[in-house]
C-alpha positions in Angstrom: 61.1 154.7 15.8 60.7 158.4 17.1 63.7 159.6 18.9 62.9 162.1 21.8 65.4 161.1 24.5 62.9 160.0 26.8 62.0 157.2 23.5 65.8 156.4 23.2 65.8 155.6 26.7 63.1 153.3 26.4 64.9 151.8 23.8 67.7 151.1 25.8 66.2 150.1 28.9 64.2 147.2 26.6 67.8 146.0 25.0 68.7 145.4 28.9 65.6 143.5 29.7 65.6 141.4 25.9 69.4 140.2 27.2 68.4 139.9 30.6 65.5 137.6 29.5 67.4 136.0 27.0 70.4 134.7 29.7 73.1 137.2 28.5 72.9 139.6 31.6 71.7 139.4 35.3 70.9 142.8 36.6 68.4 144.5 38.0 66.7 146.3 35.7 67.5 150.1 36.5 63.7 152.5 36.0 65.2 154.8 33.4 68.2 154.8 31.4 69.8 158.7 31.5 71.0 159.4 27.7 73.0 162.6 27.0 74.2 164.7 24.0 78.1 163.9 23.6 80.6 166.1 24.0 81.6 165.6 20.3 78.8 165.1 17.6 81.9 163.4 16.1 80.7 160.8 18.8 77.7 160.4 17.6 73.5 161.6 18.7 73.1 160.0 21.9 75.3 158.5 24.8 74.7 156.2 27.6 77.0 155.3 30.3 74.4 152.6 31.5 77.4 149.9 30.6 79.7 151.4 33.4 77.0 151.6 36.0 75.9 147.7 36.3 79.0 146.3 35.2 79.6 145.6 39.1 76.6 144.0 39.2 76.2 142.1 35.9 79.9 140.6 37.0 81.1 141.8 33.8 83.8 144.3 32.5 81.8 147.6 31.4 83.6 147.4 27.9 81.9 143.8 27.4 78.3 144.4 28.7 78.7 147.5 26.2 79.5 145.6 23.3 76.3 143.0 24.2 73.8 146.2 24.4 75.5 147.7 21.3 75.1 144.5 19.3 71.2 144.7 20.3 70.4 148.1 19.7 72.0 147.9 16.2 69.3 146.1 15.2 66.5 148.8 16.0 64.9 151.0 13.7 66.3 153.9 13.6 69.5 153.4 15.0 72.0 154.1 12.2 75.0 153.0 14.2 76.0 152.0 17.8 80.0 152.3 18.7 81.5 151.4 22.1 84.2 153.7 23.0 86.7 154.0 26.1 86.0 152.0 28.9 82.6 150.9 27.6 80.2 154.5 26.5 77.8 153.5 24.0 77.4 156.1 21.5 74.5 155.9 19.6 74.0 157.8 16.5 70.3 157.8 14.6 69.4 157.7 11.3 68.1 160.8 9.5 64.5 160.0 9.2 64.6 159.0 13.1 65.7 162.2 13.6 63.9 164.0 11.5 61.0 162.4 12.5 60.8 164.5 16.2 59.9 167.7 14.1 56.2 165.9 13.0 56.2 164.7 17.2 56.4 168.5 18.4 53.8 169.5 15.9 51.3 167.4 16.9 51.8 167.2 20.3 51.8 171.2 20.5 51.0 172.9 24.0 51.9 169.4 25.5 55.1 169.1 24.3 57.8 169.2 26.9 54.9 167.9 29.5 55.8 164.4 31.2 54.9 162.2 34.2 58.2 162.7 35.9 56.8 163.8 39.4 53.2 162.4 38.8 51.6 160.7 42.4 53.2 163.5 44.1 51.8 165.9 46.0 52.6 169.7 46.7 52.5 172.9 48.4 54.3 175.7 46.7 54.2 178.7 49.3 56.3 182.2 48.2 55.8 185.8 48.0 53.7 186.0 51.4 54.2 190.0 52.0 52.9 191.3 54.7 49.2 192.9 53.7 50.7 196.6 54.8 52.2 197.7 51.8 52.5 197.7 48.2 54.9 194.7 47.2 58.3 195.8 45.9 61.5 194.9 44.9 62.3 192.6 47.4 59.3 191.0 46.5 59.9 190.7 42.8 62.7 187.7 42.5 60.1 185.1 44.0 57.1 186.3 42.6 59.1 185.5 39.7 60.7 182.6 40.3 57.8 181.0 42.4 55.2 180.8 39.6 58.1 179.5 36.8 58.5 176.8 39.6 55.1 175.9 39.6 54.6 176.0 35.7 57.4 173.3 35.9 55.9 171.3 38.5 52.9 170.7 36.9 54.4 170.5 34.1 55.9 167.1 35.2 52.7 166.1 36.4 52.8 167.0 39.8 49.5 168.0 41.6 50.1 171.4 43.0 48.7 173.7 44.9 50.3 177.4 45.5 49.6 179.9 48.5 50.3 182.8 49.9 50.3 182.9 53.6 49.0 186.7 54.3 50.5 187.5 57.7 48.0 189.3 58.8 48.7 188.9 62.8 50.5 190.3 65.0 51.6 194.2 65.9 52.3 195.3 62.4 48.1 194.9 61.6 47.5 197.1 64.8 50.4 199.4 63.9 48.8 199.3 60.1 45.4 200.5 61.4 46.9 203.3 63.8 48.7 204.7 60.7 45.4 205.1 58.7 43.7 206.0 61.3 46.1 209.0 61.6 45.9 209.5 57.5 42.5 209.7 58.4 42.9 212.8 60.4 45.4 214.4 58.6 47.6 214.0 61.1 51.7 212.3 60.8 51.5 208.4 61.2 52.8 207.4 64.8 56.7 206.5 65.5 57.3 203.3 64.0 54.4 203.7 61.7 53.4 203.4 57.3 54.3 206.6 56.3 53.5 206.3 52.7 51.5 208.2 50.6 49.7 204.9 49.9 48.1 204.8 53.1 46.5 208.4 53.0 45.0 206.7 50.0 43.6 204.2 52.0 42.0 206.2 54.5 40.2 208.1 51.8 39.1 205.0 50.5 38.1 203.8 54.3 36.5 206.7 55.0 34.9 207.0 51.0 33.5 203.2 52.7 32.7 204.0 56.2 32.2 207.9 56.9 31.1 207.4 60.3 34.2 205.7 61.0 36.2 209.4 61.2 33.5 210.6 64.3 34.5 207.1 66.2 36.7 207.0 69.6 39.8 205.5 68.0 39.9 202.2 69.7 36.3 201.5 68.3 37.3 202.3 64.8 40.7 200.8 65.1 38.9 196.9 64.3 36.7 198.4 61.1 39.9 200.4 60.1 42.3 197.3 60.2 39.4 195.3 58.6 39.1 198.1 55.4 42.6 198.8 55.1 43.7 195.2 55.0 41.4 194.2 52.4 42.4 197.1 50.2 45.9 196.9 50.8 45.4 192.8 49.6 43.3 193.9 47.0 46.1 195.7 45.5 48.6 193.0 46.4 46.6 190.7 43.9 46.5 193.3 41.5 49.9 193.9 41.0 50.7 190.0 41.1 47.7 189.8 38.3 49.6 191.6 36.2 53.4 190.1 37.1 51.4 187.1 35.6 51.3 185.3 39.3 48.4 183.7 40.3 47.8 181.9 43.7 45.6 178.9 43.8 45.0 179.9 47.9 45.8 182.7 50.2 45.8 181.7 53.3 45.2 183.8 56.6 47.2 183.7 59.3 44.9 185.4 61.7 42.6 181.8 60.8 45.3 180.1 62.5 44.2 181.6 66.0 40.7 182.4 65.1 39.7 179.0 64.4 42.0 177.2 67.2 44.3 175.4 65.3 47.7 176.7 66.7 46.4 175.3 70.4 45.5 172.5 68.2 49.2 172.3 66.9 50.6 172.3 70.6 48.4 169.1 71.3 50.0 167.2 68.0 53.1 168.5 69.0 52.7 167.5 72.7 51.2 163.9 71.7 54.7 163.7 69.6 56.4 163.7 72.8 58.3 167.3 72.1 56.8 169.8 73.9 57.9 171.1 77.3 56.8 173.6 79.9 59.5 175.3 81.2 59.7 178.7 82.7 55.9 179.3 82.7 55.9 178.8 78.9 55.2 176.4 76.2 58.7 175.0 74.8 59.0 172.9 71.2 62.3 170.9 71.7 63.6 172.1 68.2 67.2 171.2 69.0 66.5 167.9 69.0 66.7 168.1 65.4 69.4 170.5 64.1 68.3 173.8 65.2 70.2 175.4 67.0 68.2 176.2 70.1 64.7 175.3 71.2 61.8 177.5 70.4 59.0 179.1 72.4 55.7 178.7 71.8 53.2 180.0 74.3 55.3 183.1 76.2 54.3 183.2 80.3 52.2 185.4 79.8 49.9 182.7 77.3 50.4 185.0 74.5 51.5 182.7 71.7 54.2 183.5 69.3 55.1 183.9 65.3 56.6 180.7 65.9 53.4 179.0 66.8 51.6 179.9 64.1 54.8 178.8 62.1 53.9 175.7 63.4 50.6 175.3 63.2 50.6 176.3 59.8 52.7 173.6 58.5 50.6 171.1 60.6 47.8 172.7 58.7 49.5 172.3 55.0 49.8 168.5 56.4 46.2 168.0 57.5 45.0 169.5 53.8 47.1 166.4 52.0 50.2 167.9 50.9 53.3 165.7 51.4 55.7 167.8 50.0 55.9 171.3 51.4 58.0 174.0 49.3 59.1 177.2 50.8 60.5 179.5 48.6 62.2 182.2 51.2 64.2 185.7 50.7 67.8 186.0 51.6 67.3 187.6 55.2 65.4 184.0 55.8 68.2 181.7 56.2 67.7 181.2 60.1 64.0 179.7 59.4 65.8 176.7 57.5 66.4 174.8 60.6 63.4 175.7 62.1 61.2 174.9 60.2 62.9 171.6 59.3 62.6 170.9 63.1 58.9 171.6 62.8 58.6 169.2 60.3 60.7 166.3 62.5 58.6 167.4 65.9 55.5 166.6 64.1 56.7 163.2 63.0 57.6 164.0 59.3 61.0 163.1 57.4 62.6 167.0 57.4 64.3 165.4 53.9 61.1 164.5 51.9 58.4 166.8 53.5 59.7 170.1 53.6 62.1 172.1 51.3 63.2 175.4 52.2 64.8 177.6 49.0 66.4 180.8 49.9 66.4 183.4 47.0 69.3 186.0 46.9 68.5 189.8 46.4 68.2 191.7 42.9 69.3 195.0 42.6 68.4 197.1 39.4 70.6 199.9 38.5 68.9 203.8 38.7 66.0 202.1 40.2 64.1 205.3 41.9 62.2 204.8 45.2 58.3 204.9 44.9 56.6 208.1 45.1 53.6 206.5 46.8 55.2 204.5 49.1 58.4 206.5 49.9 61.0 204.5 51.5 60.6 201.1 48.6 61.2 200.5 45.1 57.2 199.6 43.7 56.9 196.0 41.6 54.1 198.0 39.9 56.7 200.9 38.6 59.7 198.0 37.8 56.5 196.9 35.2 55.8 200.1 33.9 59.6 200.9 33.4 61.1 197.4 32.0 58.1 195.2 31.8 56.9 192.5 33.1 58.7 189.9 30.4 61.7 190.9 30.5 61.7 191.3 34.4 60.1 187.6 34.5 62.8 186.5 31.9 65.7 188.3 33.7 64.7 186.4 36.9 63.9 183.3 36.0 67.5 182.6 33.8 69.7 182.8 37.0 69.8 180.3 39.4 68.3 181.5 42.7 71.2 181.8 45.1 73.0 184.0 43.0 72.9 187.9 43.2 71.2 189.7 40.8 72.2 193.1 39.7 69.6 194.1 36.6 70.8 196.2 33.5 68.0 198.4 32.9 69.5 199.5 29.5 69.9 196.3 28.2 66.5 195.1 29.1 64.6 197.8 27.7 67.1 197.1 24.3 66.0 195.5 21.5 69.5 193.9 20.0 70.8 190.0 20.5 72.2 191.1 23.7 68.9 191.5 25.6 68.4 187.2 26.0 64.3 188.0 26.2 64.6 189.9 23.1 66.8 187.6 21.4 64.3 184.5 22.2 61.5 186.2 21.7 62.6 187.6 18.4 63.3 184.0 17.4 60.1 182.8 18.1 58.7 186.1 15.9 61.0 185.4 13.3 59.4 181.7 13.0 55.9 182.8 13.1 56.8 185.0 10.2 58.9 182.6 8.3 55.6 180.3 8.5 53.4 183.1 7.0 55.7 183.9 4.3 56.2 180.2 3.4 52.7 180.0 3.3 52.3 183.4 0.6 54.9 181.5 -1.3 52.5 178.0 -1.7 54.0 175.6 1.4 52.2 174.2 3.4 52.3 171.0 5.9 50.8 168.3 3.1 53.7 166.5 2.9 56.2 165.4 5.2 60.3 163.4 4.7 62.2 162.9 7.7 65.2 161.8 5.9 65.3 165.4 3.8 66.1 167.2 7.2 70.1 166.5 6.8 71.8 169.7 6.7 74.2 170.3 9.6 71.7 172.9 10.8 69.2 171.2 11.1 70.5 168.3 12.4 72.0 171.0 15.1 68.4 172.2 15.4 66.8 168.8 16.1 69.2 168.4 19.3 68.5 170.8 20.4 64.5 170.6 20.2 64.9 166.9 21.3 66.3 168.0 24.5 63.8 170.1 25.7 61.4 167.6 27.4 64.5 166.3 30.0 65.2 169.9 30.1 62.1 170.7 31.6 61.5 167.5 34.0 65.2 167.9 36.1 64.4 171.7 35.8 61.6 170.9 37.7 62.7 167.6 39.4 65.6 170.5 41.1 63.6 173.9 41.4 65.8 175.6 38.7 64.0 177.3 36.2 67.3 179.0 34.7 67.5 175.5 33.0 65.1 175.9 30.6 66.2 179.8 30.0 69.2 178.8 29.4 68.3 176.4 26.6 66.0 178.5 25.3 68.8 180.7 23.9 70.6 177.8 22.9 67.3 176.7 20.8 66.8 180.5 19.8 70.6 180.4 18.6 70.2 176.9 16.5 67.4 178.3 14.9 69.0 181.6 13.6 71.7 179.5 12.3 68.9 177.3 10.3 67.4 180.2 9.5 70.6 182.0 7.6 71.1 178.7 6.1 68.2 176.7 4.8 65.2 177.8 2.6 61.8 176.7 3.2 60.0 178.8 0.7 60.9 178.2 -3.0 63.9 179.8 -4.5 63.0 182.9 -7.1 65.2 183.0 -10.6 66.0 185.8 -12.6 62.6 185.7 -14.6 60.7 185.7 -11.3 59.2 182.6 -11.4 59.5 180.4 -8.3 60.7 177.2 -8.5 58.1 174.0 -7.7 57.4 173.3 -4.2 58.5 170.0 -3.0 58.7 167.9 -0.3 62.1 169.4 1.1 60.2 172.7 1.5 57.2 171.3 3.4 59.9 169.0 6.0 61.3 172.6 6.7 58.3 173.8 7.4 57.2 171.5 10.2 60.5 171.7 11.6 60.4 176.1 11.8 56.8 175.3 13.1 58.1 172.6 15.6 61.0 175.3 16.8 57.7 177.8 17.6 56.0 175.7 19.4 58.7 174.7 21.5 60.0 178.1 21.9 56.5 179.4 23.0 56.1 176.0 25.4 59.3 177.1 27.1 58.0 180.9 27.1 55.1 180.1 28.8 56.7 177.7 32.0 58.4 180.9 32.5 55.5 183.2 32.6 56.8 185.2 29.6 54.6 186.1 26.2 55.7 184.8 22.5 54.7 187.5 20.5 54.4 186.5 16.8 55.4 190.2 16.0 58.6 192.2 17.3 
């Protein structure tokens, strides 16, 4: 018996169903059983609490349906012992070669370990970053980009099919006042009040003009369409760039000028309308969003039959509907909060349960200390310059290891450091310091012929082992709750386990006096698959969080 929790479990939820079949028990079989690390190891590997949860049911006292389980699972392989303590947890400790056994698992699962079915059959829409195409992306920017792809590693990770978009918002007056400021570029003349003023956008006149010269000799309202056009698609051209190399790619970007263009925000009023929420009041178009929580209804069509950011709000969740996705995620910055209710009325206006078909996350700002504003864009602090000054790992790493609604104030100087303080560094060096203990095990004549599960008992390593056992629930209620901090977080506590393995066991053969190593055995080659299994998890857990595993530091 292999003993990953998600096995144990299994194990436990089949001792339920043999008494259950057997006449011992009457319960409804529960679809998993949630084992835990103890508090103690004193206490044993594993713990369940499934006893206290359908005692009610089975019409039993927990401490007896306990002791029935415990009697049944002492009688798997594997299972060394089985104690019932308090008021009926059954603590469960495995045998060495059981536990040993989940270093040889990790190897030869590899890139896949960690992966599970735990949101398989459902389907999403990831949406986050969605900056406006007038200007570089920047700090503000940086937290979801971030956070928004380690989401979506974990998603489908945990089987989910997922899609992920950026919804360009390019309608509205902030495209016409884009246009007017290049325009002005173009002449060498100062941007108008309220305009880019950015030494980004005299850089893309040069390259609309390097595209269109006759555009400079045009009345400005004829080249203010082939300007916007230009501009725009530079400007998103360099959007992608920079995500390209924050390691954030988008599976769509969607247009919101589309949304008008191709009717489907008139088309939104008429699902909205056959839904029995929309009124005309006032000359305009009303959605009765205070029917469901927010806290005043919304306009839609002004009087004036101009239609509003609000309608294409709309019509663009009616559109993530009509393209399959049940599950709509939003991942939002901190000035965002008042589109929570909003958009969760959209949701129940258009028929859909606000609580299963939409989530709205709101980030909280970062802040990095002696950040300087961009040169080229003036007034912002550039993703592309936080890159080039800290990197994109240890930015990626910083982000993604605190949970989302907390501030963030970065540490420049300890990013950029290269001691155990700096987590990145300190889990990437771990993962470096395995490749390299691998490489010199090899030199020295070990290699993974041979294989004893029941060597791997020092206290290290049995530390180690929990540790790389939990990685797969780790990663599945990471992703199950939208909080990739969870697996950053046990990431150092793996990275941690294994430096204390490290210090303490040998894999390659000792050397005596005379310089002759000792034989190779069996001993050395178990410790080999479990450094090897540490790597691979170590890089598997990396990689969800769009950070490298170097094999050299």
């Amino acid at each position: 018996m292999r003993v990953t929790p998600e096995e144990l479990s299994a194990a436990v939820t089949a001792v339920l169903a043999e008494a259950v079949e057997a006449g011992e028990l009457s319960v409804e079989l529960p679809e998993t059983v949630v084992v835990e690390r103890p508090k103690s190891r004193e206490h044993g590997d594993w713990a369940t609490t499934v006893a206290l949860q359908l005692a009610k049911q089975a019409g039993m006292p927990p401490r007896e349906l306990a002791e029935l389980l415990a009697a049944r699972l002492r009688e798997r392989d594997g299972i060394a012992a089985v104690d019932v303590a308090g008021p009926g947890f059954v603590n469960i400790t495995l045998d060495a070669a059981a536990a040993g056994e989940l270093a040889r698992t990790i190897v030869e699962a590899g890139e896949a370990f960690g992966q599970s079915e735990a949101l398989a059959g459902r389907t999403v829409n990831l949406e986050y970053v969605s900056a406006n195409p007038t200007g570089p992306l920047h700090i503000g920017h940086t937290r979801w980009a971030a956070l928004g792809d380690a989401v979506a590693r974990l998603l489908r990770a945990a089987g989910a099919e997922l899609t992920t978009e950026y919804y360009i918002n390019d309608a509205g007056n902030q495209m016409g006042v884009f246009a007017d400021s290049v325009i002005s570029r173009m002449h060498g003349e100062d941007v108008p009040e309220g305009g880019y003023p950015g030494e980004y956008v005299v850089e893309l006149a040069e390259e609309v003009v390097a595209a269109r010269p006759d555009v400079v000799e045009m009345a400005r309202e004829q080249a203010r369409p082939i300007v916007r056009e230009l501009a725009y698609e530079a400007q998103l051209g360099r959007i992608k760039d920079t995500l390209e190399r924050f390691g954030v790619h988008f599976d769509v970007f969607f247009s919101e000028q589309s949304l008008h263009s191709e009717g489907k925000v008139a088309a939104a009023v008429d699902t909205l309308r056959a839904q029995g929420h929309i009124e005309d009041r006032d000359g305009a178009v009303w959605l009765r969003t205070s029917d469901f929580g927010d806290d005043k209804d919304r306009v839609l069509f002004k009087a004036d039959g101009d239609a509003t950011y609000f309608a294409a709000d709309a019509a663009y969740y009616l559109s993530k509907r009509e393209r399959g996705f049940t599950e709509k995620i939003y991942l939002l910055g901190a000035d965002h909060h008042g589109y929570v209710a909003r958009l969760k009325a959209i949701a129940a206006c258009a028929g859909d349960d606000p609580e299963h078909h939409i989530e709205v996350l709101i980030g909280q700002l970062m802040s990095v200390k002696g950040a300087k504003l961009s040169k080229r864009a003036g007034n912002i602090i550039e993703l592309d310059d936080l890159i080039d000054w800290l990197g994109a790992d240890a930015l990626r790493y910083t982000l993604a290891r605190y949970p989302a609604d907390s501030p963030i104030d970065v540490d420049p100087d300890l990013l950029r450091s290269k001691t155990n303080d700096n987590p990145v560094f300190y889990v990437q060096y771990a993962h470096a310091r395995a490749c390299n203990a691998a490489a010199n095990a090899a030199a020295a004549g070990v290699d993974r012929s041979g294989f004893d599960a029941a060597l791997l008992t020092h206290q290290t390593e049995e530390e180690l082992l929990s540790q790389l056992g939990r990685f797969p629930s780790i990663v599945a209620s990471a992703a199950e709750l939208r909080e990739p901090h969870r697996v950053a977080r046990h990431l150092e506590s793996l990275a941690a386990a294994y430096h204390g393995w490290y210090a303490a066991c040998r894999m390659a053969p000792s050397v005596g006096r005379d310089g002759v190593a000792d034989p190779v055995t069996d001993l050395n080659r178990t410790r080999l698959w479990l450094n090897d299994a540490t790597a691979q998890v170590l890089r598997n857990g990396l990689h969800l969080l769009g950070v490298s595993a170097p094999e050299k530091m």
